[in-house]
C-alpha positions in Angstrom: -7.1 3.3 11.8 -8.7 4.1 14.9 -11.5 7.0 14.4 -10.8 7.4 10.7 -8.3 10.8 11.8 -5.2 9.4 9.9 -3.0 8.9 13.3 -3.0 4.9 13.3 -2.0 2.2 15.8 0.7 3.2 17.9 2.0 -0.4 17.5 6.0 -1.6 17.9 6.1 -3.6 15.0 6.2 -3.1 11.2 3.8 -1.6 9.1 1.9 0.2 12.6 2.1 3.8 13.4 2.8 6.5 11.3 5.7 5.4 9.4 9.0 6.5 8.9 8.3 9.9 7.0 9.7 8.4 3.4 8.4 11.0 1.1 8.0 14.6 2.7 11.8 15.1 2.1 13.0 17.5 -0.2 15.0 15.6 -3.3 17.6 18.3 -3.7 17.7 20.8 -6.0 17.3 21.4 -9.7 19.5 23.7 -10.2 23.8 23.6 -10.0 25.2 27.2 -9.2 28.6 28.3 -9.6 30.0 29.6 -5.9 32.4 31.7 -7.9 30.7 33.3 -11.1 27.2 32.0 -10.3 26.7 30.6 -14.0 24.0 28.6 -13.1 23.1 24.8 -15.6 20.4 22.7 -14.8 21.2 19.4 -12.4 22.0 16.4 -14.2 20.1 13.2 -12.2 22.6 10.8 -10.4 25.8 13.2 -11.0 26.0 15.3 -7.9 26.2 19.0 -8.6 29.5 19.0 -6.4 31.2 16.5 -8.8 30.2 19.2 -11.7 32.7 22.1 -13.0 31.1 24.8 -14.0 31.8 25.6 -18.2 32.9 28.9 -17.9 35.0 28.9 -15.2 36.0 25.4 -14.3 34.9 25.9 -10.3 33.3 22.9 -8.7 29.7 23.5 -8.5 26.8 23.8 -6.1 23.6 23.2 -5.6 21.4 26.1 -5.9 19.6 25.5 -2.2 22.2 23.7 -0.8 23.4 24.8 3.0 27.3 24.1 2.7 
């Protein structure tokens, strides 16, 4: 890396530059939420929270910072 200042080559090929920002993204959220109650159970990996009903009310779920 040129000057030690962590910016790297600004090559065209692999492994140059900066990357492709894997890593500094958000993995979702812990938390499911019920839209409609707001029971809230904690997120169960590789099920999304969307294919979830809530227990108390049978509503499909969200996730607790989701946008949509």
């Amino acid at each position: 890396m040129p000057n030690k200042d962590g910016t790297g080559p600004q090559g065209k090929g692999s492994r140059t530059g900066r990357g492709m920002g894997r890593g500094n993204r958000p993995l979702g959220s812990d938390i499911c939420t019920c839209p409609k109650c707001k029971h809230e159970v904690t997120h169960e990996r590789s099920i999304p929270c969307s294919k979830q009903n809530c227990p108390k009310c049978n509503t499909p779920m969200k996730g607790k910072n989701c946008l949509d």
